[in-house]
C-alpha positions in Angstrom: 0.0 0.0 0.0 1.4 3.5 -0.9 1.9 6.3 1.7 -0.8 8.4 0.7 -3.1 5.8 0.2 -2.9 4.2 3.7 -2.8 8.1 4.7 -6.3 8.1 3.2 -8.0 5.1 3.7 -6.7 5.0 7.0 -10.3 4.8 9.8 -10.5 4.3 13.2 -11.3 0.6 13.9 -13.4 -0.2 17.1 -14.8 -3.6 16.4 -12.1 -6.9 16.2 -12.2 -10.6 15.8 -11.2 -13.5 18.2 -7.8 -13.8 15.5 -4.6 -13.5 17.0 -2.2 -11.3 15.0 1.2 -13.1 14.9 4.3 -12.2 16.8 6.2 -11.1 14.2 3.9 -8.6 12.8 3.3 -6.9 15.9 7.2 -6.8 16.0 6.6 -4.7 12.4 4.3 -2.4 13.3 6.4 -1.7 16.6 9.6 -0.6 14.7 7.5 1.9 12.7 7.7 3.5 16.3 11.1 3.8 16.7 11.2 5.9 13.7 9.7 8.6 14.3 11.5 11.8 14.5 12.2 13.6 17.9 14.3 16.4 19.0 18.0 16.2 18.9 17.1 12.6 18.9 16.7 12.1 22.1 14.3 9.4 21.4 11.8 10.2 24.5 9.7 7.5 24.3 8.9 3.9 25.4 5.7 1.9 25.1 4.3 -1.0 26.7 2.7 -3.7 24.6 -0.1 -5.2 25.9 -1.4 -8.6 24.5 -2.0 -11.6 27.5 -2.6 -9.3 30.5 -6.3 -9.2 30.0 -7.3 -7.9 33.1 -5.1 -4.5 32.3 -7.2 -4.5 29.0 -10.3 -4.6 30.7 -9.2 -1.8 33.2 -8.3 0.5 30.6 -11.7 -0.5 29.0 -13.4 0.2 32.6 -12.1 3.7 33.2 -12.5 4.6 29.4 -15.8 3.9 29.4 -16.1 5.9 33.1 -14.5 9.0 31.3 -16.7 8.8 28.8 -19.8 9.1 30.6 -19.0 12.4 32.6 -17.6 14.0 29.4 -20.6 12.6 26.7 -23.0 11.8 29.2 -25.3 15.4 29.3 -24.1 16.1 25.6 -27.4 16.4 23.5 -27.0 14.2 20.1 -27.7 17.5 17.8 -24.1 18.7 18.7 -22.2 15.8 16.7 -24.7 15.4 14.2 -23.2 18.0 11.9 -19.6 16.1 12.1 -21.1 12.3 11.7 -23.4 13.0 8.8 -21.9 9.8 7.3 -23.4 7.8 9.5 -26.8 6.0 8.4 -29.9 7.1 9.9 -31.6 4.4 11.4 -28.3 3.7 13.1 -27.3 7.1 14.4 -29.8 7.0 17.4 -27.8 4.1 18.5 -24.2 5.2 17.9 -24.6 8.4 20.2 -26.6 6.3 22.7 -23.1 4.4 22.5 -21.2 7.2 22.8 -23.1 8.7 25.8 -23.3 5.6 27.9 -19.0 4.9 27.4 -20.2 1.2 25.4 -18.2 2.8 22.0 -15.1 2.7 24.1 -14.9 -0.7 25.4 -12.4 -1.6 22.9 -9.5 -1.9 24.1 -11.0 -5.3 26.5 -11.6 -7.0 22.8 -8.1 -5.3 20.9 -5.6 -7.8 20.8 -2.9 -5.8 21.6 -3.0 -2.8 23.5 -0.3 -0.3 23.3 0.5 2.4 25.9 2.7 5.4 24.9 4.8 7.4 27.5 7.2 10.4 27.5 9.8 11.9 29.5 11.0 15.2 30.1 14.2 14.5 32.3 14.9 10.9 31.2 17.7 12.4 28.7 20.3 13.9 28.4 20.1 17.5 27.0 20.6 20.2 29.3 17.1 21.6 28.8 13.9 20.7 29.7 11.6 20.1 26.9 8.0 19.8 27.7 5.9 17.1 27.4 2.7 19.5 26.0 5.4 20.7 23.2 7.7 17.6 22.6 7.0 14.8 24.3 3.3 14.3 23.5 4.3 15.1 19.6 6.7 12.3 19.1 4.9 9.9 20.6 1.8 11.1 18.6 4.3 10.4 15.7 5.3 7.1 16.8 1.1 6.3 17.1 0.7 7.5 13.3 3.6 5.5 12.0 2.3 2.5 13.8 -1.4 3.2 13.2 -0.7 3.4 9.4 1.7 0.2 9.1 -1.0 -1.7 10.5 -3.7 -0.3 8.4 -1.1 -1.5 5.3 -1.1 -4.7 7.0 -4.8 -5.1 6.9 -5.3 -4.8 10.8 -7.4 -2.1 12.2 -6.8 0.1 15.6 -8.3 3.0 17.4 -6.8 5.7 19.2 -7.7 5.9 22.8 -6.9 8.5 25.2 -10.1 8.4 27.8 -8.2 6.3 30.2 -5.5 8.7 30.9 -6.9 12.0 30.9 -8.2 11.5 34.7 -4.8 12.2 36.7 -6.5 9.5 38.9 -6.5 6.9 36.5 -3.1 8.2 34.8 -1.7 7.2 38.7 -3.0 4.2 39.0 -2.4 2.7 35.2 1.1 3.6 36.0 1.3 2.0 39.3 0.1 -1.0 38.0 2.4 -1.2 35.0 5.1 -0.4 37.6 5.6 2.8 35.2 8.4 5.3 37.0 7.5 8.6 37.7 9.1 10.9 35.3 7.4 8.9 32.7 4.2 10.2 31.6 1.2 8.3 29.7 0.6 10.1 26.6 -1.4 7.6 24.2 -3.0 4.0 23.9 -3.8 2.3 20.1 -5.8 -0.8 20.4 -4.9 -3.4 17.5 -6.3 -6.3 16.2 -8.3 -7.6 13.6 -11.5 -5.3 12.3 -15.0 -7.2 12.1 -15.4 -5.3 8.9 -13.5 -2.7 7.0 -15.0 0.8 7.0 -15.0 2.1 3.4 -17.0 5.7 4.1 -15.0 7.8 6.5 -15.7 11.1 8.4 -15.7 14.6 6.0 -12.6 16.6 5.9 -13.0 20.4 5.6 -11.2 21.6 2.3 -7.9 22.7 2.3 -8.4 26.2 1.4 -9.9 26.1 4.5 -7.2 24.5 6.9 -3.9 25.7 5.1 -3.1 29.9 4.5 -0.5 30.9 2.0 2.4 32.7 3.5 0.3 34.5 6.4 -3.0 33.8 8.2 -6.0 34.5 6.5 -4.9 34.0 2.9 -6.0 30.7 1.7 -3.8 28.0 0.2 -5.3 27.6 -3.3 -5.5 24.7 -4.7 -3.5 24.1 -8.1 -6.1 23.1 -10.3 -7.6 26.6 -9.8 -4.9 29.0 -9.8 -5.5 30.1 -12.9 
């Protein structure tokens, strides 16, 4: 699969099979990880892959799903329906009903393997401190992408997940049960494994004359095809 066509095609997968991914392409889509660029390479990273400890699965799973019904909970269905318009109608009732009550985000329990993605800002060796909210958090997002889109060429499918670790609460005590030190912080999870189905229709993208300006803000980026 080309670069820009994995780039493309690329959807978040929340649904997987019983199948067991082998060993060695796990091992693959790991490496695409290491990769991934990071200030004076420093290399700021580590992640812990998750694939027989089921109980950690279901954890991350638990508090997810907990996360997601304080922040979704009240939320009205009108105020996503603009962004999910691709979504059928007779089952868009249903897939905010799973959004509200944390059920979309039990995942990670059926993924199987789920990987957790930490940075540092002291484990190195540079003489400043570069911050986790401006470095650290970016090339781990990297790593994520790489891996994301190495499986997606592989034919697996993941999801991004970040409900579990935005409570400090449940940040501590992922951390304490991974044994995770304390100038390592949890940045990311991807849940891998085999999709029930592929999803051909994805989510809208706004144009680019509408995300990208042209030497200064304000001035759109016009596409080729029309500037002249």
């Amino acid at each position: 699969m080309e670069v820009l066509e994995a780039i493309r095609t690329r959807r978040s997968i929340r649904e997987f099979t019983d199948d067991k991914i082998p060993d060695e392409d796990i091992e693959k889509i790991l490496d695409a990880a290491r990769y991934a660029p990071s200030p004076e390479n420093m290399q700021m990273w580590r992640y812990i892959v998750i694939r027989e400890d089921q109980e950690t699965k279901d954890l991350i799973a638990e508090l997810s799903v907990e996360t997601a019904k304080q922040v979704f909970g009240s939320a009205p269905y009108e105020l996503t329906q603009g962004r999910l318009w691709y979504l059928p109608d007779r089952s868009r009732p249903t897939e905010f009903e799973d959004i509200r009550d944390g059920s979309l985000f039990l995942y990670p329990k059926y993924a199987d393997t789920v990987i957790m993605g930490f940075a540092s800002e002291s484990f190195h060796d540079a003489h400043l401190v570069y911050p986790n909210t401006l470095f650290g958090s970016v090339v781990v997002g990297m790593g994520v992408i790489q891996m994301w889109l190495v499986a997606h060429s592989m034919g697996y499918g993941a999801g991004y997940m970040a409900l579990a670790i935005s409570d400090p609460r449940h940040r501590e005590l992922l951390c304490e049960r991974l044994g995770v030190p304390r100038t390592w912080e949890p940045i990311s999870i991807l849940c891998i494994g085999v999709p029930k189905e592929k999803r051909m229709l994805g989510p809208s993208r706004f144009p680019l004359t509408s995300v990208a300006y042209r030497e200064r803000w304000g001035l759109p980026y016009g596409r080729i095809a029309f500037r002249k």
